[in-house]
Every structure is written in structure tokens, then in C-alpha cells.
C-alpha positions as CSV (number, residue, x, y, z in Angstrom):
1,X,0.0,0.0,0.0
2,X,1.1,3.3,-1.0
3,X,2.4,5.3,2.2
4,X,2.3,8.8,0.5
5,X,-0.7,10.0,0.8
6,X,-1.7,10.4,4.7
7,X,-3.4,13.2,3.8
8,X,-5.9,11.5,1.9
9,X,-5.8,8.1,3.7
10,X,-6.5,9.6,7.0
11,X,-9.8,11.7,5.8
12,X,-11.5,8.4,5.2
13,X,-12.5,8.5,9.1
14,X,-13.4,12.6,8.4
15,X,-16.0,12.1,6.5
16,X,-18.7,11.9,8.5
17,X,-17.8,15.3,9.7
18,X,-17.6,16.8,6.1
19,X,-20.9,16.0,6.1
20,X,-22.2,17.4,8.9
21,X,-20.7,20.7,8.8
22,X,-21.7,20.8,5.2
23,X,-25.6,20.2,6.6
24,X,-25.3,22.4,9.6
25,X,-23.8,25.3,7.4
26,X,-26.7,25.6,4.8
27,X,-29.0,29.0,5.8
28,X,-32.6,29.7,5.1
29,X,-33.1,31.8,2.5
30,X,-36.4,34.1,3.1
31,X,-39.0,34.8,0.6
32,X,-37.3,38.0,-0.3
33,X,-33.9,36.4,-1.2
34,X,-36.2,33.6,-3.7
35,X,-37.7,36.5,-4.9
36,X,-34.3,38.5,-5.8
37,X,-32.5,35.5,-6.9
38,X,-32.0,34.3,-10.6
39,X,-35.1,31.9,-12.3
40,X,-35.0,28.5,-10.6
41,X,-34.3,27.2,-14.4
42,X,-31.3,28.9,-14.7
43,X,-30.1,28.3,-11.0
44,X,-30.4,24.5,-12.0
45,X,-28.5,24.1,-15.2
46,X,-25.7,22.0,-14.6
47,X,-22.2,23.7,-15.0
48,X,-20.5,21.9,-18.0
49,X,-17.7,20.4,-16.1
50,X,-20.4,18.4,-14.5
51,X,-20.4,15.2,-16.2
52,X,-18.4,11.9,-15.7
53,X,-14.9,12.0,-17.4
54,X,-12.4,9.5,-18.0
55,X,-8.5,10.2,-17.4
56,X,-6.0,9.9,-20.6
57,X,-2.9,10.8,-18.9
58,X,-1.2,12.2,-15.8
59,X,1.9,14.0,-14.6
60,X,4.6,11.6,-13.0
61,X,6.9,12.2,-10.6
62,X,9.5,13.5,-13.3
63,X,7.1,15.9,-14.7
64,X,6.4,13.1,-17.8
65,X,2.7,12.6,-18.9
66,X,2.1,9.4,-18.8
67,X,-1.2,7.4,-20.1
68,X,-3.1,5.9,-17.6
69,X,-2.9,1.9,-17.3
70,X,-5.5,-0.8,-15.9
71,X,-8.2,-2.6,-16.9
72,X,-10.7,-0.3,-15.1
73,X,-10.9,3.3,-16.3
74,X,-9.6,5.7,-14.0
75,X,-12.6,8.4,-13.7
76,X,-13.3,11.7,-12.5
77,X,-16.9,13.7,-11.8
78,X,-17.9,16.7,-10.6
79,X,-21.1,17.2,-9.0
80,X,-22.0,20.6,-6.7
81,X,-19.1,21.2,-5.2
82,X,-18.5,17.1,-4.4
83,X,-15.9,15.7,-6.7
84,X,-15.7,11.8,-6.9
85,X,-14.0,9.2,-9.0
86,X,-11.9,6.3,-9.6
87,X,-8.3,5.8,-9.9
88,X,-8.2,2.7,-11.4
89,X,-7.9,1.0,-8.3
90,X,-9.7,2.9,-5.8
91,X,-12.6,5.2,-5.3
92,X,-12.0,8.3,-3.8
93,X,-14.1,11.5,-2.7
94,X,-13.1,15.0,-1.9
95,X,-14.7,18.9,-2.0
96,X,-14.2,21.1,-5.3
97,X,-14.3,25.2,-5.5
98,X,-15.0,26.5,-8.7
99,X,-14.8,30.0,-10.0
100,X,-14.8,31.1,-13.4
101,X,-11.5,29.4,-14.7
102,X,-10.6,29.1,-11.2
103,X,-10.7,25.4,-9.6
104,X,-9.4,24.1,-6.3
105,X,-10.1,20.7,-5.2
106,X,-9.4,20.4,-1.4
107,X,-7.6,16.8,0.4
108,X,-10.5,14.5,0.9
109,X,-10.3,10.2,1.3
110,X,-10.4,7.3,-0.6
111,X,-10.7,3.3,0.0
112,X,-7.4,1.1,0.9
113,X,-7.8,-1.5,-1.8
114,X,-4.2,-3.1,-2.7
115,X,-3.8,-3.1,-6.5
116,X,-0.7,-4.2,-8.8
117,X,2.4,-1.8,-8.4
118,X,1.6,0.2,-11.8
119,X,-1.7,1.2,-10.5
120,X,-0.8,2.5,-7.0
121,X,2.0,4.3,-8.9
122,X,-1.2,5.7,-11.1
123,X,-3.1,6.0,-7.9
124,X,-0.4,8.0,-6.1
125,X,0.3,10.6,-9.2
126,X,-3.8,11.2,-9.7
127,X,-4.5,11.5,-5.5
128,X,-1.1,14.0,-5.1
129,X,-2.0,16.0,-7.9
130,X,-5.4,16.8,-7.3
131,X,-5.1,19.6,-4.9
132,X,-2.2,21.2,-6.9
133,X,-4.8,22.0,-9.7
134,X,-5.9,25.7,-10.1
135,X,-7.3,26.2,-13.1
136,X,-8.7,23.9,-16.0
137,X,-9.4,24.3,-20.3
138,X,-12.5,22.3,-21.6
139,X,-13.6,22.0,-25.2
140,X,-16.4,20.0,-26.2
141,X,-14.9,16.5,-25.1
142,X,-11.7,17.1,-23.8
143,X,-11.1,18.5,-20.0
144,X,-7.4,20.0,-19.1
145,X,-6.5,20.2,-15.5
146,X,-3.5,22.5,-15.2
147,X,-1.5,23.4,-11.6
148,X,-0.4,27.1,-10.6
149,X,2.6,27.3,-13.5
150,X,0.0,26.1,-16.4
151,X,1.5,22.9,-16.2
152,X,-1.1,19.8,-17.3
153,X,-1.5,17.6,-14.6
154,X,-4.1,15.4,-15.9
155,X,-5.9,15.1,-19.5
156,X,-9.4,13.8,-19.7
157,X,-12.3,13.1,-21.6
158,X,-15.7,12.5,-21.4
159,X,-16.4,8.7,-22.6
160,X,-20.1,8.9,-22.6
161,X,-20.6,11.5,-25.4
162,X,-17.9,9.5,-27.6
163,X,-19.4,6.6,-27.4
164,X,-22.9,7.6,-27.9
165,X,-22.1,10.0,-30.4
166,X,-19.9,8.6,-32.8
167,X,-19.9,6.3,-35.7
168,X,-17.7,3.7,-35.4
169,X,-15.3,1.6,-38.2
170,X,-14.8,-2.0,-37.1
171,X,-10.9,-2.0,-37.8
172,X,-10.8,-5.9,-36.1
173,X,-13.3,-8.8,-35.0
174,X,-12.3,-12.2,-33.2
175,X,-13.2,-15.0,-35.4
176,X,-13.0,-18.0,-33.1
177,X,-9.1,-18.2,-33.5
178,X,-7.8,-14.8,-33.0
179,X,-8.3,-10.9,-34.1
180,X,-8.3,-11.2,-38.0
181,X,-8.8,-7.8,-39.8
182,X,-12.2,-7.3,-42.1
183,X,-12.3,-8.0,-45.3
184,X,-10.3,-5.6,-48.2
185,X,-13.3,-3.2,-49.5
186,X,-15.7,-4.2,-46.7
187,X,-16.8,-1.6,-44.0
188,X,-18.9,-2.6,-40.7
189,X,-19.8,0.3,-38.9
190,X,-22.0,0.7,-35.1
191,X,-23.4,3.7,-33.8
192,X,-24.3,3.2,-30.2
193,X,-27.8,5.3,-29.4
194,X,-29.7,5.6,-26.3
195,X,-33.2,6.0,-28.6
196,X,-32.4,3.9,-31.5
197,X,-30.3,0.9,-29.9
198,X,-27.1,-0.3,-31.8
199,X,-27.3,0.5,-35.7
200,X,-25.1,-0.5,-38.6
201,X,-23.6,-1.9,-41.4
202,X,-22.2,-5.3,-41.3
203,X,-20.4,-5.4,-44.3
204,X,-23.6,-6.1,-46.8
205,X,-26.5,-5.6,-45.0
206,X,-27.5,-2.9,-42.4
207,X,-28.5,-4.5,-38.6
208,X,-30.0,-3.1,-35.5
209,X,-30.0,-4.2,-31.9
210,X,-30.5,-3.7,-28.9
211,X,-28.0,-2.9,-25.7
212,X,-27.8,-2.1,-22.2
213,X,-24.5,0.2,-21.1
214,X,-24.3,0.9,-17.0
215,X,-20.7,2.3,-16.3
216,X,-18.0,-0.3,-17.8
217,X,-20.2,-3.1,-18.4
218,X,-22.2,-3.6,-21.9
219,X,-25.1,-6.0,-23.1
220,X,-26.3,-6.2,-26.6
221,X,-29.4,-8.5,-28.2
222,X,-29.3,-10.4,-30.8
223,X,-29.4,-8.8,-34.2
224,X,-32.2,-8.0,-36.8
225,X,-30.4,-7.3,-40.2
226,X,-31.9,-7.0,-44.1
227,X,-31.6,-10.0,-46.1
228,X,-29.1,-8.5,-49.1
229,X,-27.4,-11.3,-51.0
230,X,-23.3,-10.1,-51.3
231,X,-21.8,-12.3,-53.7
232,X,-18.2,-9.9,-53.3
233,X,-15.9,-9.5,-51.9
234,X,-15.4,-13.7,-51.6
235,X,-16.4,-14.5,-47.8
236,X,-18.4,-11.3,-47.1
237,X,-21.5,-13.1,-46.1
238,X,-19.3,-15.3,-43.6
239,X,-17.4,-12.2,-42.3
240,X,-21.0,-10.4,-41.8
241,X,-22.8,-14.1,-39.7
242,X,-19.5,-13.6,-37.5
243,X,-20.0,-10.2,-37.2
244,X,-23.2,-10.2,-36.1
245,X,-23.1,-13.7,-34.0
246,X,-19.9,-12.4,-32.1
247,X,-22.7,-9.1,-31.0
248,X,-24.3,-11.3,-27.8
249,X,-21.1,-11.8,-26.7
250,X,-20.2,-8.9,-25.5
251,X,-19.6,-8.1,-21.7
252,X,-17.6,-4.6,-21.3
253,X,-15.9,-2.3,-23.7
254,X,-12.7,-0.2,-23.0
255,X,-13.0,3.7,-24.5
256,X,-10.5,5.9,-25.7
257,X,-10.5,8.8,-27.5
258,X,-9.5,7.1,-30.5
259,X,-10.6,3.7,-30.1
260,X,-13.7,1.6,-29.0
261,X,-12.6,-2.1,-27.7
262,X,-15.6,-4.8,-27.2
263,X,-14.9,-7.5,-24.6
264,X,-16.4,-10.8,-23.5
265,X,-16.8,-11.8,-20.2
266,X,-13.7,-13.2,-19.9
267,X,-12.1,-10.1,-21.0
268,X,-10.7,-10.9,-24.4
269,X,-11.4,-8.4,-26.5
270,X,-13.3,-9.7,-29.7
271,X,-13.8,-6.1,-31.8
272,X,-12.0,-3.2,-32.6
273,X,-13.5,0.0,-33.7
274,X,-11.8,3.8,-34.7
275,X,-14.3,6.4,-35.6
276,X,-15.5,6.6,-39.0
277,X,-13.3,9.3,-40.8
């Protein structure tokens, strides 16, 4: 167990006491304050740092990035001044300030799972660097946490909207044997769609199904597809009932921001997908 971080170890036991201070120091507002404050629909909208995102790298001790490692993403969320997340091993939990381009994150606590050396490494770097940050960039799915000098500590992104949003090029399947790469001048595509389901082309004819994502973990149905007949490329309609077959198989994926891995429940990954160009 990583012995650097007593600051965040030992505000495990705290945080009963975070929370009630945080109760005890919330006033009443009288009807004249609700009546001088802003529309309750704008006092609710959600600042746009607050949604989950996924860490890409973080600074190491030598001032390196490095990309996080682990078959777990390491995670990150904002949420009212309550900051929470995952560093690949453990979950930890901590208070957030936020003004304008201005952000402090103060020491909070985590659990004491042991992991493998690289990931309490990983651990250490994300848990020590959090209250360094001052100030942050964000474009659309990118998020930039930077210290007092400007330096990046820690690039993220937010894994939801990619994988929702995107079309994605199947680049490799597993075919019983091994990852084999699709057939030259054959494209399978999958667009993942919380209204639609999973939609597609699986090399000759378009299929939809259904699926089920809840954090890491990923279901999807069996697949409804046209009834084309391909004749070529030779082995198209072969590659596309492999395609489609391998679909129920799937457990959890793994989400970069370049790359879309499928996995069974064994975790061997059994598809490879970049986004459509």
C-alpha cells in the first residue's frame, strides 16, 4: 500500500464530519432572497464540467505525462461542489471550489484496496495532484487540468458523449481463433444510441440491436439485419454471420479517444472500432 498520501488516507474517518458541517452550514433563504434570486431554471442548469470523465494521462513524478494503465478506467466527476472518482484501483471523494476558470479541489479520502504496483504508482500521481490543480481548459470532449505554473496535470475526456455519439469503423473482430482484420473493401460500422439501440452496417447488409451500457459493463441482443445477398468481396457473407453472432457476446468495452474495444466476459477483447473518418 502506497504510504504517501496520509493526507488523503486519514480523511476516510473525516468524512462523516464533512458531512455534517456541510448540513449544519446551509442557511434559510427568506421569501425575499427567492424573490431577488435568478429563475430556478437557470439556477439549475448543470455547470458543463459536471459530467463523468475519463483520465487519458497524468503528470509523474519526473514531470512526464504518462497514459493511464488498468483494466478499469480511471474516472473523474464533478457534481456541486462534491468531486468523486476512480483511480483505477480505488474510489476516492473530496470537496471542489470553482470560480470562473478558477478550480481548487481540497484533500478529501479514498478506499485502501491493494492493487498491482503500476496502478498505486497511477493512484499516487492522480490523489497528489489533485489539490495542486488551479485552473482547468474544456472544449467540447476534452477536459485540461493544469497546476499554478500552467502545467497539465491530468488530461481527460468524457467517454459517454464519444461513445454515444460517434460512428464507429470496425478495424478488427475475433473469429474464433484470433483478431483477423475485415475483409479488403468491406466496411462494418456501429453507432451506439440511447433511442435507436445499436445500428449499422455489417459489411452487406444494415442490422440493429438492442444494448444495455451501466458504467464499464455492456449487453447487446441479438441482431435484426436486411436479407441482401453479397456475392463480393469472396467470404463477405461469412465475415458479416460472424459479425453479427460475435454481438451477444459482449460483456464490457474499453474507451479511448481514439478507439472503442468490445470485450467478453472473460475479458478478451473480440472487436476493434476507430471512428469513421
Amino acid at each position: 500500500m502506497n504510504k504517501a498520501l496520509p493526507h488523503w488516507l486519514g480523511a476516510t474517518l473525516a468524512i462523516a464530519g464533512w458531512l455534517g458541517g456541510a448540513s449544519s452550514a446551509i442557511a434559510e433563504s427568506s421569501s425575499a432572497d427567492i424573490e431577488a434570486s435568478a429563475p430556478i431554471e437557470e439556477t439549475l442548469m448543470s455547470h458543463p464540467l459536471e459530467q463523468p470523465w475519463q483520465f487519458v494521462s497524468y503528470q509523474a513524478a519526473d514531470g512526464t505525462l504518462v497514459e493511464v494503465v488498468g483494466d478499469r478506467p480511471a474516472t473523474l466527476e464533478f457534481q456541486a461542489g462534491r468531486l468523486s472518482g476512480s483511480t483505477g484501483c480505488n474510489r476516492f471523494f473530496s470537496d471542489y471550489e470553482l470560480t470562473g476558470d478558477s478550480l481548487s479541489v481540497s484533500s478529501g479520502g479514498n478506499t485502501l484496496m491493494g492493487c498491482p504496483e503500476a496502478l498505486m504508482q497511477q493512484e499516487a500521481a492522480i490523489l497528489s495532484g489533485l489539490p495542486q490543480i488551479t485552473t482547468y481548459t474544456q472544449s467540447a470532449n476534452q477536459l485540461v487540468l493544469l497546476d499554478e505554473a500552467g502545467t497539465p496535470l491530468f488530461t481527460l475526456f468524457t467517454p459517454a458523449a464519444e461513445f454515444t455519439q460517434t460512428e464507429w469503423t470496425l478495424v478488427a473482430y475475433h473469429n474464433g481463433r484470433g483478431l483477423v482484420t475485415p475483409l479488403a473493401d468491406t466496411q462494418i460500422t456501429a453507432t451506439f444510441n440511447p433511442e435507436t439501440g445499436l445500428t449499422g452496417s455489417a459489411g452487406c447488409n444494415t442490422y440493429q440491436a438492442t444494448y444495455e451500457q451501466t458504467d464499464h459493463a455492456l449487453t447487446v441482443g441479438m441482431a435484426a439485419s436486411t436479407r441482401r445477398l453479397c456475392g463480393q468481396p469472396d467470404g463477405v457473407m461469412q465475415q458479416e454471420a460472424a459479425f453479427l453472432a460475435m454481438l451477444p457476446a459482449v460483456a464490457t468495452y474499453a474507451l479511448s479517444p481514439d478507439q472503442l474495444d468490445l470485450k467478453n466476459a472473460a475479458g478478451v477483447t473480440i472487436a476493434q472500432f476507430l471512428p469513421a473518418m
